[in-house]
Structures are given as C-alpha cells and as structure tokens.
PASEBA-1860 file (N, C-alpha, C; in nm, 3 decimals):
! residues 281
1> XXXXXXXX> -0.100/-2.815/-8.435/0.035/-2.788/-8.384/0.040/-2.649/-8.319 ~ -0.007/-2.543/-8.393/0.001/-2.413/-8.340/-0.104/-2.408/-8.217 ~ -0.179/-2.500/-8.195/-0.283/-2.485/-8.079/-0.197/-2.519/-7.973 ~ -0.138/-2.614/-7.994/-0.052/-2.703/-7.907/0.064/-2.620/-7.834 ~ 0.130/-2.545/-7.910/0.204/-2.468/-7.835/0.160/-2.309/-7.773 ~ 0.030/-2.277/-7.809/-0.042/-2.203/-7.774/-0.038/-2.245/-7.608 ~ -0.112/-2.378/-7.583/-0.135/-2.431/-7.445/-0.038/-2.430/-7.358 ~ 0.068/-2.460/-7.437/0.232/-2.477/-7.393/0.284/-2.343/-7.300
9> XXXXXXXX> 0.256/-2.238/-7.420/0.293/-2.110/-7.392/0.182/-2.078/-7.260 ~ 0.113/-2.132/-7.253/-0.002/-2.037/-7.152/0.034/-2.111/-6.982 ~ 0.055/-2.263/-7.026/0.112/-2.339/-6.896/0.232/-2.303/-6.902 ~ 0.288/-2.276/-6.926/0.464/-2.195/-6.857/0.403/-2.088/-6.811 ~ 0.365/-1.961/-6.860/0.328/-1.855/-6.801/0.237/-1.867/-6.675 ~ 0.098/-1.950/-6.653/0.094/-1.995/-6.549/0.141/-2.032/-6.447 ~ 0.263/-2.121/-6.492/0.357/-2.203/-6.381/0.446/-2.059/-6.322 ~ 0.519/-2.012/-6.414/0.601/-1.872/-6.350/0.470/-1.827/-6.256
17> XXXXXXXX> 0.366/-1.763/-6.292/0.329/-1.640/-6.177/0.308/-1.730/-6.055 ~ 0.265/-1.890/-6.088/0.203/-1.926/-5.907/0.347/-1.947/-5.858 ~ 0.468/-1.970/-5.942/0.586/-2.000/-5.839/0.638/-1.853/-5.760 ~ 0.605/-1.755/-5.851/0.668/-1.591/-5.803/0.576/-1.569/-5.698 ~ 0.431/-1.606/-5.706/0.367/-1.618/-5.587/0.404/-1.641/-5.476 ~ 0.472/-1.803/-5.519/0.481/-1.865/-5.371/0.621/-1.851/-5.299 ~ 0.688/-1.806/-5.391/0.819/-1.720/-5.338/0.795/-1.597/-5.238 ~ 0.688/-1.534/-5.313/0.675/-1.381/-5.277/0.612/-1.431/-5.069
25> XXXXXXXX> 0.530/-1.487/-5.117/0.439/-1.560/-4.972/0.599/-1.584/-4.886 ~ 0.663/-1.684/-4.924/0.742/-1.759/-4.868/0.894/-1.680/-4.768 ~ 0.856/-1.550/-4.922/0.997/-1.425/-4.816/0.916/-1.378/-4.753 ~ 0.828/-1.331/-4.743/0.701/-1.242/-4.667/0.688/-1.339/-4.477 ~ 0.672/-1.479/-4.494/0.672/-1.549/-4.382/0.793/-1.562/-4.347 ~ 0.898/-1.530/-4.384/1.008/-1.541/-4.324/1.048/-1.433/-4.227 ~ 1.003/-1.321/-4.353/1.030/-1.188/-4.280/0.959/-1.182/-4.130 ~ 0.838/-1.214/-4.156/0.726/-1.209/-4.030/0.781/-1.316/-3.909
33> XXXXXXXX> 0.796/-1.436/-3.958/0.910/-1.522/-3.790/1.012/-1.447/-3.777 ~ 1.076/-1.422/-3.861/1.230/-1.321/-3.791/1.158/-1.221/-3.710 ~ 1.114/-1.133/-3.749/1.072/-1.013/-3.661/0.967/-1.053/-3.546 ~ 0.915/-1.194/-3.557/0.849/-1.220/-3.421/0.964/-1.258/-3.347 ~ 1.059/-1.387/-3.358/1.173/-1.387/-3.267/1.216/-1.323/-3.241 ~ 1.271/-1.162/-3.302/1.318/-1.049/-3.254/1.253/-0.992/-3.142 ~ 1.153/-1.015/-3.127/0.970/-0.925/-3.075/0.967/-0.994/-2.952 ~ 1.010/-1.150/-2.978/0.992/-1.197/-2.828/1.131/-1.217/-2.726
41> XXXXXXXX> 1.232/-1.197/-2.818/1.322/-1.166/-2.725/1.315/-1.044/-2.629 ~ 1.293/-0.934/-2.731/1.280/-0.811/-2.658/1.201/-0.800/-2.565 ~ 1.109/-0.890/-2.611/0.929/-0.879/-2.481/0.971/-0.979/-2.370 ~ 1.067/-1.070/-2.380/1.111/-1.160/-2.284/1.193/-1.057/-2.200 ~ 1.302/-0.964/-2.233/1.378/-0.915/-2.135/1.298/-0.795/-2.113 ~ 1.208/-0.730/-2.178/1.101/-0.632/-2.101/1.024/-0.657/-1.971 ~ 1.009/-0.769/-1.951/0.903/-0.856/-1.870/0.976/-0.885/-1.778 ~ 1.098/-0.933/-1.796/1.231/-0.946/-1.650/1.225/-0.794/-1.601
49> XXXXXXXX> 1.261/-0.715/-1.706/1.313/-0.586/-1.607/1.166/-0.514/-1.527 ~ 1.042/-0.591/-1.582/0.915/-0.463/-1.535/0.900/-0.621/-1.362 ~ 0.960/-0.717/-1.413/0.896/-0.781/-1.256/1.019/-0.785/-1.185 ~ 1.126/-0.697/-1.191/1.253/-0.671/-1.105/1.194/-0.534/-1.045 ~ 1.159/-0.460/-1.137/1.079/-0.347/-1.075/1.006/-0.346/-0.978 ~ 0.892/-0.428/-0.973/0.812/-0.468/-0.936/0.824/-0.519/-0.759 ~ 0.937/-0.641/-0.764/1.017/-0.703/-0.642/1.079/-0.594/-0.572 ~ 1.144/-0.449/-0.631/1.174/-0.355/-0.571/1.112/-0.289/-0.477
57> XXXXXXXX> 0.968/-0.217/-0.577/0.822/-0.142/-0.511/0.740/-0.267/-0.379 ~ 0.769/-0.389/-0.361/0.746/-0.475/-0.279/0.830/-0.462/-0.192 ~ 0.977/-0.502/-0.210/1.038/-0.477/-0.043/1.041/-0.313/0.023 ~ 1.026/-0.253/-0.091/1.043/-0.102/-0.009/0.910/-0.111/0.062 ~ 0.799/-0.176/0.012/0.687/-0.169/0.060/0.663/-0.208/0.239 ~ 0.767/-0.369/0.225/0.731/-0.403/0.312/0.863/-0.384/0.420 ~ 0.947/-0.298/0.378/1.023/-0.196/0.456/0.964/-0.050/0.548 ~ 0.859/-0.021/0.499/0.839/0.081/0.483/0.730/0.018/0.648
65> XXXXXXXX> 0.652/-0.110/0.583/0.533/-0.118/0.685/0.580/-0.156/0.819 ~ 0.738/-0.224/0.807/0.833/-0.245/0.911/0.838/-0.115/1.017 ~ 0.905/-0.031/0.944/0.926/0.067/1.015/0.832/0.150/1.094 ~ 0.676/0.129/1.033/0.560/0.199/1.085/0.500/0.126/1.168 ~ 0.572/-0.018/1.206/0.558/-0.097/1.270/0.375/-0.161/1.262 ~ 0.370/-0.186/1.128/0.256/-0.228/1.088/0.233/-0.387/1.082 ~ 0.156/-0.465/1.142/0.146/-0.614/1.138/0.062/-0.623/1.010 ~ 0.175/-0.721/0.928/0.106/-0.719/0.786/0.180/-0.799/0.721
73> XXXXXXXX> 0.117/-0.913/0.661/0.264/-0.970/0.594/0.219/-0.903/0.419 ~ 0.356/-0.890/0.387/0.389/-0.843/0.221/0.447/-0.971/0.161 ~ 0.401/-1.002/0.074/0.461/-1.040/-0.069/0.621/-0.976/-0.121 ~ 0.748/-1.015/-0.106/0.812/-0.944/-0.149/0.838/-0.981/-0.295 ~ 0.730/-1.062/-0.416/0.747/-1.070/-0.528/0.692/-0.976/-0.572 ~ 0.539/-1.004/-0.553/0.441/-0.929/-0.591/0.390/-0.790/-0.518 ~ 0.440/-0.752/-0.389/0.371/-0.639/-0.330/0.212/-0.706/-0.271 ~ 0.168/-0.785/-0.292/0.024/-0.846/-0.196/0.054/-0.826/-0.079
81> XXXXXXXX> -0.050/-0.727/0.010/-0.057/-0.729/0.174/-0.159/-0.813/0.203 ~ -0.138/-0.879/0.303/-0.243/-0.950/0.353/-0.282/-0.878/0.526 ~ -0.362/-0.852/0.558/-0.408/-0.797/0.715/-0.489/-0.885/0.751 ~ -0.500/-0.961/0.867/-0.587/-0.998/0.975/-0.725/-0.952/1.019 ~ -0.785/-1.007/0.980/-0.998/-0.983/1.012/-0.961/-0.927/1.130 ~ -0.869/-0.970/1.265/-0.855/-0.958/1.406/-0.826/-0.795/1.404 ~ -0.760/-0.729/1.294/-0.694/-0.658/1.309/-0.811/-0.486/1.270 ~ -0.898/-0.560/1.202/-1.004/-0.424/1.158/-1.124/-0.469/1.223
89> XXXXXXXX> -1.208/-0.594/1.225/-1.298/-0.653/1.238/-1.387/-0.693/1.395 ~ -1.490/-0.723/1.455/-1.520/-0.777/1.511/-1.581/-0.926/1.447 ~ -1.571/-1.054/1.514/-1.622/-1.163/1.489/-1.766/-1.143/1.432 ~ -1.749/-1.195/1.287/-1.883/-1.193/1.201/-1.895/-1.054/1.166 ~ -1.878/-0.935/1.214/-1.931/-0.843/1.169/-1.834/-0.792/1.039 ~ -1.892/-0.699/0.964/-1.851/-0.591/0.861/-1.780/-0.469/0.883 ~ -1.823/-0.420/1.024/-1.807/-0.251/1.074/-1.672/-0.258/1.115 ~ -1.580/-0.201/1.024/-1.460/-0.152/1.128/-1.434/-0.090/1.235
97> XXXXXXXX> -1.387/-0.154/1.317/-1.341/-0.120/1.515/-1.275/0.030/1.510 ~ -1.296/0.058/1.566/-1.178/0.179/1.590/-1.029/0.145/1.604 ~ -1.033/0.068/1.631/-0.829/-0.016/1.645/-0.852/-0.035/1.458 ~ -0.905/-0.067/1.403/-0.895/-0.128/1.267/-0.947/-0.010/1.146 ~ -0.983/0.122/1.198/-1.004/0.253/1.129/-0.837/0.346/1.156 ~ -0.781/0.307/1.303/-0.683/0.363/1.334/-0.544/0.282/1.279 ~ -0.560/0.158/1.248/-0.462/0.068/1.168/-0.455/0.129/1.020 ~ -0.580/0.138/0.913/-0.590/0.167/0.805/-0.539/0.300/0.783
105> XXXXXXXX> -0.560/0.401/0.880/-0.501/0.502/0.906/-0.399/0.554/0.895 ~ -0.287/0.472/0.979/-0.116/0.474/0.912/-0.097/0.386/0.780 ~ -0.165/0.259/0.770/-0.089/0.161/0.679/-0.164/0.265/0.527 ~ -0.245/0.290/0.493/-0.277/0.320/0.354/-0.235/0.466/0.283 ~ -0.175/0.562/0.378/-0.069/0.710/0.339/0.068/0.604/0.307 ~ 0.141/0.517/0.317/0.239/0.455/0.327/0.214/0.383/0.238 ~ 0.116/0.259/0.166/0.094/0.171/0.067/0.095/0.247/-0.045 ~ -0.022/0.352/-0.043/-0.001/0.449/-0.177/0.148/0.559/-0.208
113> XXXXXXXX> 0.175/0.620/-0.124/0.321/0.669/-0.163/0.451/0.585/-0.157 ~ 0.430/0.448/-0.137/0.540/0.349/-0.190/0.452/0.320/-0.351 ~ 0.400/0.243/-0.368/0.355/0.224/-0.481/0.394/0.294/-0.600 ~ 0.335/0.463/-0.600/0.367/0.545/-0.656/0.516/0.634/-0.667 ~ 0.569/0.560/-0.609/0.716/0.634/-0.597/0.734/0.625/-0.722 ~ 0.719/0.487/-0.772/0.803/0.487/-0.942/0.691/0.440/-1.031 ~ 0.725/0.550/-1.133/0.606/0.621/-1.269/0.628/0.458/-1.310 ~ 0.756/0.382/-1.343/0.749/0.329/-1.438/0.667/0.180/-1.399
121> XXXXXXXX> 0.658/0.160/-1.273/0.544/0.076/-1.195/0.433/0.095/-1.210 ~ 0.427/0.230/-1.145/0.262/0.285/-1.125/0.200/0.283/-1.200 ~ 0.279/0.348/-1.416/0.214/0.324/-1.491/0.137/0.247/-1.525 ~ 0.180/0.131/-1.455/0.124/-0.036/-1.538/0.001/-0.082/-1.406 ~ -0.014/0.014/-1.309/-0.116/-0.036/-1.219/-0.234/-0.016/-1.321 ~ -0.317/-0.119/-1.296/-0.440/-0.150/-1.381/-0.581/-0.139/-1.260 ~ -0.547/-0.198/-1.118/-0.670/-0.219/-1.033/-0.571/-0.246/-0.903 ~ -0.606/-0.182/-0.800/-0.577/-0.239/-0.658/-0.723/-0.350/-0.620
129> XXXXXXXX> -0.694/-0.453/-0.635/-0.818/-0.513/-0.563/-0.816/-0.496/-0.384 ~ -0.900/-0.495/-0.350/-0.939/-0.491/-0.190/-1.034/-0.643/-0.164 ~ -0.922/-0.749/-0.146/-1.072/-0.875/-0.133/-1.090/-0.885/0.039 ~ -1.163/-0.932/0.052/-1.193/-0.987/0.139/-1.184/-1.120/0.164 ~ -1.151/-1.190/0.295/-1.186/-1.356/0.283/-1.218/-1.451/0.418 ~ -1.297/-1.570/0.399/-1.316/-1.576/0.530/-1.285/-1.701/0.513 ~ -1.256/-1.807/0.655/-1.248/-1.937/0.703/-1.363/-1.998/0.655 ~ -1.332/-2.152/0.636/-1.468/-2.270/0.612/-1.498/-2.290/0.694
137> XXXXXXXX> -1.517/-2.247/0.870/-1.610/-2.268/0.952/-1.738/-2.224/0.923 ~ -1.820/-2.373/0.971/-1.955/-2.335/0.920/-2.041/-2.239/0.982 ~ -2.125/-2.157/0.934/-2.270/-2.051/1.036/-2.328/-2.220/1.091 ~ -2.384/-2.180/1.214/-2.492/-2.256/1.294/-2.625/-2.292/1.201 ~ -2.655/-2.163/1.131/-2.782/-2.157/1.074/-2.742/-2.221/0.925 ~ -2.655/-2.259/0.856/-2.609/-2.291/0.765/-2.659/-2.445/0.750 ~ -2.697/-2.489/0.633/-2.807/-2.592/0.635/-2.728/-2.682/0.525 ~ -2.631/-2.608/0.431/-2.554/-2.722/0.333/-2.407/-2.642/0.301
145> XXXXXXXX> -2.359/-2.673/0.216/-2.240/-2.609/0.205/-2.235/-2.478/0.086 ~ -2.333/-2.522/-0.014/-2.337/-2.388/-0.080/-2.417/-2.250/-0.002 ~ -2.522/-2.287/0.100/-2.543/-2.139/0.205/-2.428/-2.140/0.246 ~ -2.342/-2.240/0.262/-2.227/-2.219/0.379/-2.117/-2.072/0.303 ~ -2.154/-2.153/0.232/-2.047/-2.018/0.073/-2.078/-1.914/0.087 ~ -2.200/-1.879/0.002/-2.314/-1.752/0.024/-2.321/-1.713/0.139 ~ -2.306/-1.759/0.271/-2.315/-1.654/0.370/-2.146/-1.574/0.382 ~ -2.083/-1.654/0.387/-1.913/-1.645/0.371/-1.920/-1.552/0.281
153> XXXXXXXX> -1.994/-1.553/0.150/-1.930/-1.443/0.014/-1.975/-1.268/0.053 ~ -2.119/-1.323/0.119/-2.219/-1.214/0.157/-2.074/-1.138/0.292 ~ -2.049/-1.167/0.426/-1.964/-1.183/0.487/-1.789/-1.102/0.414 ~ -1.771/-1.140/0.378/-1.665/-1.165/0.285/-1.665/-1.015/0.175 ~ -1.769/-0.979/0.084/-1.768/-0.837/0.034/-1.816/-0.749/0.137 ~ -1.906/-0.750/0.194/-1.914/-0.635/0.311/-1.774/-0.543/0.360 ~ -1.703/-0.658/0.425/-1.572/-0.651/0.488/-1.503/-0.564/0.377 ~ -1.482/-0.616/0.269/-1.383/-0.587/0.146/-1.451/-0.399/0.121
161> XXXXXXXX> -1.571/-0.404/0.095/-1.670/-0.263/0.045/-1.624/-0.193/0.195 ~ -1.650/-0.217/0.303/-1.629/-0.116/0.391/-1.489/-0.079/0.479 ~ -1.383/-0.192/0.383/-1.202/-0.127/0.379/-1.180/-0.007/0.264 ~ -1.257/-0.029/0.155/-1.242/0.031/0.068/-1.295/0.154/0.063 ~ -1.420/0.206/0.163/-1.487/0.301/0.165/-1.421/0.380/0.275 ~ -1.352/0.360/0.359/-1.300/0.389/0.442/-1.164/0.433/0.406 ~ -1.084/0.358/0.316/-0.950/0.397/0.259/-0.937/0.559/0.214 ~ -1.070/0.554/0.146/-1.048/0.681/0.070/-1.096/0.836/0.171
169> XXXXXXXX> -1.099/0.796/0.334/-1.119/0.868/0.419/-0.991/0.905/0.484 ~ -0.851/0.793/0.453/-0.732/0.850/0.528/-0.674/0.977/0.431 ~ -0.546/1.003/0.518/-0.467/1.110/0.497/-0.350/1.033/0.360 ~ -0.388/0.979/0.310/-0.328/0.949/0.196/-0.257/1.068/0.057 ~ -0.228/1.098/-0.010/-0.195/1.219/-0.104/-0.252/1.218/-0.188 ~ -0.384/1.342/-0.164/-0.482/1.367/-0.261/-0.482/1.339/-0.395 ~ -0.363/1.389/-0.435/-0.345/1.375/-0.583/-0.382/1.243/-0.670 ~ -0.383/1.114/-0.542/-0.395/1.014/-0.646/-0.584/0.964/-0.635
177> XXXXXXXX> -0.658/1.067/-0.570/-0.777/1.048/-0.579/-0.856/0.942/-0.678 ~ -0.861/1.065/-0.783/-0.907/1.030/-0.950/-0.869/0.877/-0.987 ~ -0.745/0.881/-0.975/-0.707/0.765/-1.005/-0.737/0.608/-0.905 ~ -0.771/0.666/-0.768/-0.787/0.564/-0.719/-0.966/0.517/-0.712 ~ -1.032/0.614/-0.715/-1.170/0.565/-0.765/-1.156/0.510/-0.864 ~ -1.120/0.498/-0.983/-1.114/0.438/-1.075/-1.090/0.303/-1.080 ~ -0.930/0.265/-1.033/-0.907/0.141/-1.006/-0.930/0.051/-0.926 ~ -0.997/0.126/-0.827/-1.020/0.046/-0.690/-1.086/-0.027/-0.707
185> XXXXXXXX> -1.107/-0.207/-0.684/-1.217/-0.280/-0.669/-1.216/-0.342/-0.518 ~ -1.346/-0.379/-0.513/-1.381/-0.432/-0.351/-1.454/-0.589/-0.377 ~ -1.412/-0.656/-0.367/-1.448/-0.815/-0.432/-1.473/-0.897/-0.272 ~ -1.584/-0.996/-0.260/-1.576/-1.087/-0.158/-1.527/-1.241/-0.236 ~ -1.405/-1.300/-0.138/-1.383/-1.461/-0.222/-1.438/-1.526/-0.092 ~ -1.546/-1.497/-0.036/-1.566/-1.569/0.066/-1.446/-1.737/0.125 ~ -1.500/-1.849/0.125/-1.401/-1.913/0.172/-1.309/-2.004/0.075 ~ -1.311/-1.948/-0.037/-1.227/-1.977/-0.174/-1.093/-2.027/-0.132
193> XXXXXXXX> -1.021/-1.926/-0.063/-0.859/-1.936/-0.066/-0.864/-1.911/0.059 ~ -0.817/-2.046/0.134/-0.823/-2.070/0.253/-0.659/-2.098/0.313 ~ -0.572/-2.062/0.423/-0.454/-2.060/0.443/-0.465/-2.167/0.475 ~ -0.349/-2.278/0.436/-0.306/-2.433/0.451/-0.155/-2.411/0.525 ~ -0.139/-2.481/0.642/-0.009/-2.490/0.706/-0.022/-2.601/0.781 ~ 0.077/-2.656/0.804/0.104/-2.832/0.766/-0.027/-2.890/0.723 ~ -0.053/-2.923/0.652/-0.195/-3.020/0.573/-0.328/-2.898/0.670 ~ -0.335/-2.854/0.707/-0.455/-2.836/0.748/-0.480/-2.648/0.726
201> XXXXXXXX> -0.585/-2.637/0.736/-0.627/-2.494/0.751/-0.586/-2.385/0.871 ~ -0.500/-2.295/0.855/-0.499/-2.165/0.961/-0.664/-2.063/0.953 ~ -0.718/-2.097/1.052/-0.853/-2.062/1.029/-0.823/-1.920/1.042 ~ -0.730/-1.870/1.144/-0.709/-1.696/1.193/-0.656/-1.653/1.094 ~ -0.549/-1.721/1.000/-0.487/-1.678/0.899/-0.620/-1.624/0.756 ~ -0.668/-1.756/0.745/-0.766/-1.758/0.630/-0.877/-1.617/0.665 ~ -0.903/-1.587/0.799/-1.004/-1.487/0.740/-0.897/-1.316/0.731 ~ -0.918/-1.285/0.654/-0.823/-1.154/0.648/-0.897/-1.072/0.523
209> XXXXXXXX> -0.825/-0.946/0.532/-0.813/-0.846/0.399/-0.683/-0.875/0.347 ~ -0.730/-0.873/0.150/-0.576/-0.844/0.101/-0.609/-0.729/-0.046 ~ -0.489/-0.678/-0.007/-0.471/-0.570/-0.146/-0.403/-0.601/-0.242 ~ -0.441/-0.674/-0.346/-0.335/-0.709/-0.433/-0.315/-0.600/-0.600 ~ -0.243/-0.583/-0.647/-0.205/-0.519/-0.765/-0.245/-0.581/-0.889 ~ -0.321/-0.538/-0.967/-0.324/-0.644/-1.120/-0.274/-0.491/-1.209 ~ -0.119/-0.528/-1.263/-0.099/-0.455/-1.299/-0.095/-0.485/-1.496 ~ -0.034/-0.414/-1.584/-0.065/-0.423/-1.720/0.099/-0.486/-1.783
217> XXXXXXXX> 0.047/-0.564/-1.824/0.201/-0.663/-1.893/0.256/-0.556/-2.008 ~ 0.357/-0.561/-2.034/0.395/-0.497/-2.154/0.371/-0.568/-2.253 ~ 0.342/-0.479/-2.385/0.254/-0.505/-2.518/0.307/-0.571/-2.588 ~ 0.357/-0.716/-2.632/0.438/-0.750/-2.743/0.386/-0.704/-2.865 ~ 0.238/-0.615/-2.916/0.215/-0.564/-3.025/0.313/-0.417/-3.024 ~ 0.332/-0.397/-2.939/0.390/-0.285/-2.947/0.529/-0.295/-2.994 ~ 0.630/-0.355/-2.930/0.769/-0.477/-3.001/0.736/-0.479/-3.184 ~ 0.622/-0.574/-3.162/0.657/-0.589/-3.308/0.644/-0.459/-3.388
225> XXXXXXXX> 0.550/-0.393/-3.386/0.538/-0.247/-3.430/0.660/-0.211/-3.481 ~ 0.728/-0.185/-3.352/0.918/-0.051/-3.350/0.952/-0.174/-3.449 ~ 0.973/-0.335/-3.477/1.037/-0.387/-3.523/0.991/-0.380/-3.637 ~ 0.882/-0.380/-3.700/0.867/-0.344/-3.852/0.893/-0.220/-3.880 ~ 0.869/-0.078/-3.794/0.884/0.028/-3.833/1.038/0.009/-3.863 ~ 1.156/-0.040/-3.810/1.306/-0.047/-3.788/1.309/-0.079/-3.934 ~ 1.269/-0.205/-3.965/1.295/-0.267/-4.060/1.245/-0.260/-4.228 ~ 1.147/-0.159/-4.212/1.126/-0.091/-4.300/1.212/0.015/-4.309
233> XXXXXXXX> 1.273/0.105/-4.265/1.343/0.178/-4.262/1.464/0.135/-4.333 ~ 1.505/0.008/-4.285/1.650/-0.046/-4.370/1.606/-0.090/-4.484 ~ 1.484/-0.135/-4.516/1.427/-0.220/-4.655/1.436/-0.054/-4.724 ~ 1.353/0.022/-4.731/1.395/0.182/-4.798/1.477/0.290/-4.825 ~ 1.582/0.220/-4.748/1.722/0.281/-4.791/1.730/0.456/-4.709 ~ 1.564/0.390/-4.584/1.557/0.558/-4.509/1.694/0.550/-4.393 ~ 1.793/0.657/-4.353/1.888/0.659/-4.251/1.801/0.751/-4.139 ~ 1.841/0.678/-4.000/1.765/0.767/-3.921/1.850/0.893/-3.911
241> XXXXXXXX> 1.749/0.990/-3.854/1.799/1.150/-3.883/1.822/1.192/-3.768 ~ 1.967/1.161/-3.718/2.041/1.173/-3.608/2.060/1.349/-3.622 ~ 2.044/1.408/-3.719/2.137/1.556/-3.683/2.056/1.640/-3.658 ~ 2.063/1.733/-3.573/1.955/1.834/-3.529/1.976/1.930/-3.599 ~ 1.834/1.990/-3.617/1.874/2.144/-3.686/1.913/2.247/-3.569 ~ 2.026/2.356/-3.611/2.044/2.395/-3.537/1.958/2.567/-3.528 ~ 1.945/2.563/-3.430/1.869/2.703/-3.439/1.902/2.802/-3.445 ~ 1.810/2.908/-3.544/1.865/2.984/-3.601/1.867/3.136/-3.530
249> XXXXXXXX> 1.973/3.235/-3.532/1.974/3.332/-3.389/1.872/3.439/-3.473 ~ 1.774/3.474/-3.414/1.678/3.592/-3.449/1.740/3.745/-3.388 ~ 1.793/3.773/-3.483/1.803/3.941/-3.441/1.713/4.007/-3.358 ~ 1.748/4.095/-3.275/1.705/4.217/-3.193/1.599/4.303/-3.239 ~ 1.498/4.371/-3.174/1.453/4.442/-3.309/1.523/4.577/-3.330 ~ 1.586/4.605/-3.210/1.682/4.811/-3.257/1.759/4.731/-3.357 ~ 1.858/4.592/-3.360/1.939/4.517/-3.504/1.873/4.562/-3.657 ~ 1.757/4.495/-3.590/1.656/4.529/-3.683/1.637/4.621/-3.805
257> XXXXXXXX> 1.624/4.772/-3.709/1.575/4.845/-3.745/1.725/4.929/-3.798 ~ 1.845/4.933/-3.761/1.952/4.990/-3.723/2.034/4.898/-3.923 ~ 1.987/4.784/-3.941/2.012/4.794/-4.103/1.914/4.795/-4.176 ~ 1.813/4.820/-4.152/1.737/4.882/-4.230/1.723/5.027/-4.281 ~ 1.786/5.059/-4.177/1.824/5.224/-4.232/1.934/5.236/-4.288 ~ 2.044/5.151/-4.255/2.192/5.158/-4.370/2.128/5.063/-4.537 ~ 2.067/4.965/-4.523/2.109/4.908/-4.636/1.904/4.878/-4.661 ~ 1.814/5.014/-4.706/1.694/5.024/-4.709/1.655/4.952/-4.847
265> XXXXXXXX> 1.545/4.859/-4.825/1.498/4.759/-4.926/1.456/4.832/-5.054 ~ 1.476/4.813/-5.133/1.460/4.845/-5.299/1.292/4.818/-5.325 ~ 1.263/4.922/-5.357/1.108/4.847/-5.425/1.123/4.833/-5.553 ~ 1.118/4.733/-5.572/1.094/4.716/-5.763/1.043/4.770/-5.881 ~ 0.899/4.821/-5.825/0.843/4.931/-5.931/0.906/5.038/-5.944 ~ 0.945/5.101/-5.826/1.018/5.241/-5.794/1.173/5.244/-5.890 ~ 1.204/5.104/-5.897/1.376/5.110/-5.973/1.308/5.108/-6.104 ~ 1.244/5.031/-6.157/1.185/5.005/-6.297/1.111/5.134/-6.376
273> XXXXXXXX> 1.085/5.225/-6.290/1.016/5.316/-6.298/1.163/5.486/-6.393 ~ 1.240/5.424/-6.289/1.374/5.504/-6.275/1.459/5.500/-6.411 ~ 1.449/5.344/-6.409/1.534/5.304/-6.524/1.456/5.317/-6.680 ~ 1.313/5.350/-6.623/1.270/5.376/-6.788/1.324/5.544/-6.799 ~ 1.276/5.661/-6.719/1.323/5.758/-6.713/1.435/5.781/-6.760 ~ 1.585/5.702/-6.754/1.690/5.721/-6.727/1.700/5.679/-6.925 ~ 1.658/5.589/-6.958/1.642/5.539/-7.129/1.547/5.620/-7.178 ~ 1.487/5.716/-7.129/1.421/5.805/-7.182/1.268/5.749/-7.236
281> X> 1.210/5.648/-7.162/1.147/5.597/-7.203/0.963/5.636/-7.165
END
C-alpha cells in the first residue's frame, strides 16, 4: 500500500512539471508570433516607404537626364538606365567612339549626384551593376548556338568592363570614389534579355548598356530586435528615461578662487589638532 502511493505521489509530481513545461513553451510561442506579426507589419510599411523613396531618386533621375537632354530611357520604379550600343559603340566592337566617351561624359556627373542626393537611398545602395547586352543575331563564324552565346557573352562584358573603366574617368564628385570602386560591377548577359515588342525582338533595342541598382532591403531582424528590446522593457517594469539631466553650470575660475578666500577649506588634522590644545590635551 505504502509503495503504491509512493508511485502515486511521484506520477502527480511528474504530471505537474511536464504540464508547467508545456505551458511555459506554449506562452513563450505566443509571445514569439505576436512580436513576429508586430515585426512584419512594421517591415511591411518600412519596405513601402524605402520603394516610394526609391520611385522619387528615379524620376528626379530621369528629370534630370531630360533636361541634359540625354537619350536614355529610365525606369521610373526602379531608377534602371538603359543606353543604346548606337550610342557609345561601333558595330561589334568594345572601344568607345568619341560621341559615346562624350555621352558618358555628361550622363554619369548627373546619375551619381542624383542618386546620392538622399543618404536615406544611397545608404541601401549595395552595387551599381554596369551590364552589358547584345541581340540574338547570329556571328557568320558561329557554328551552333551555344558559340552563338559565348561570342555574344565575350562581346557583351568587354562593352560592360570598358563603360565602367571609363566612368571612373568623368568629372563626376570625387568624393564618391572609394565607394564607387567598391560597388561597381561590370557583368556581360550577352543575348539573355533580349527586347520583345509586338511578339518579336527589337534587335537595336536589345543590344545596349544598362546601370541598374541592387540596393539592401531593410532588416526584419532588426524589427524584431527593437520589438523584443520594447517588450522586455514592459515585461520588467523598466520606464523609458524620457528626462534629461540637466547640466550642471561650472563656475569661473576668478568665482573660483574669489570663495575660496572668503569661506577657506578646513583641514581636519589642523582643527583636531586645535581642539586637543584647547581641552588641554
């Protein structure tokens, strides 16, 4: 009998800790979906306001190339320029023309100081790509369709490497040097992304340069972060510390010196010294 409720006693106590367990689990996952729905609301209207931004730094962009009277079509979502092979290029070749060194000339002082107008854009630039791209007309010497590629890709980065080497020769604003070696890439998509208008291919369209932006999404780790830090704060009974200290006025030094001579500091041994004297001590 006494064994018996021995077992008794040990399966209740068992049963309590796995249920406080699965309680404890159960507020813990709750807490964690609330503060992700919180996390993705916030990251949902972060993401509207950074690609409203974004549509902004694009039409000023392609305001800007208006006025410099630059042939170029812009993206007014994204900011993507696209330029014309016709416009830097000779047929087949790599070497930029002088009409197409003197084009890059005005358009790239103007692409970079729109861009950079606003920190809170610019921040999130990650890479200007520089691609290159060409038409599916075939080379003569082209024997199947994958040389047909490979000569196109070969074709295709040249172009892209010698916009990009050249960019960093205009009158653009030094300052963003550093930063633009860095991000700059020069990519060939040879005849990948080819312009389609009514069912068929724009062959003049398809071969071109484009500069497109890959910029940096905002962090939903970062969201959730402020949202647990928040919420710890209310779970601890911490209040945020809205009140400033106010600062404190530091005296002059003639202030200084001017009560120190009315009201001169006591040395302690010197009084203790006094007061034995005075008890006769």
């Amino acid at each position: 009998m006494g064994r018996r409720f021995v077992k008794k006693a040990e399966e209740v106590e068992e049963n309590v800790f796995w249920t406080t367990m699965s309680d404890m689990f159960l507020g813990l996952m709750m807490v964690f979906m609330t503060l992700f729905v919180f996390a993705m609301s916030g990251y949902s209207e972060v993401k509207v306001q950074a690609q409203q931004v974004q549509m902004e730094v694009a039409q000023e962009l392609a305001q800007e190339m208006k006025q410099q009277q630059l042939d170029v079509d812009v993206d007014l979502m994204t900011g993507q320029v696209k330029i014309s092979d016709l416009e830097l290029f000779e047929v087949g070749s790599a070497e930029l023309t002088p009409k197409g060194k003197a084009f890059l000339n005005k358009l790239f002082p103007v692409y970079i100081s729109t861009i950079y107008s606003n920190p809170s854009f610019s921040n999130r630039i990650l890479n200007i790509l520089i691609q290159g791209h060409s038409d599916s007309q075939g080379f003569k010497d082209a024997r199947s369709k994958e040389e047909q590629f490979i000569k196109n890709l070969d074709l295709s980065t040249r172009r892209a490497i010698s916009v990009e080497s050249y960019l960093l020769q205009t009158g653009y604003d030094k300052q963003y040097t550093d930063k633009l070696m860095k991000i700059m890439v020069a990519e060939g998509k040879s005849n990948s992304e080819p312009i389609i208008e009514d069912g068929k291919e724009n062959y003049s369209k398809s071969r071109r340069v484009e500069f497109k932006l890959v910029l940096r999404d905002p962090q939903i780790q970062d969201l959730l972060i402020q949202d647990l830090k928040d919420k710890g704060d209310v779970a601890t009974g911490k209040k945020p510390q809205t009140a400033e200290k106010q600062p404190q006025e530091v005296p002059n030094a003639e202030e200084t010196t001017e009560n120190m001579t009315k009201n001169p500091v006591e040395n302690p041994e010197t009084n203790s010294t006094a007061a034995q004297e005075e008890k006769g001590e």
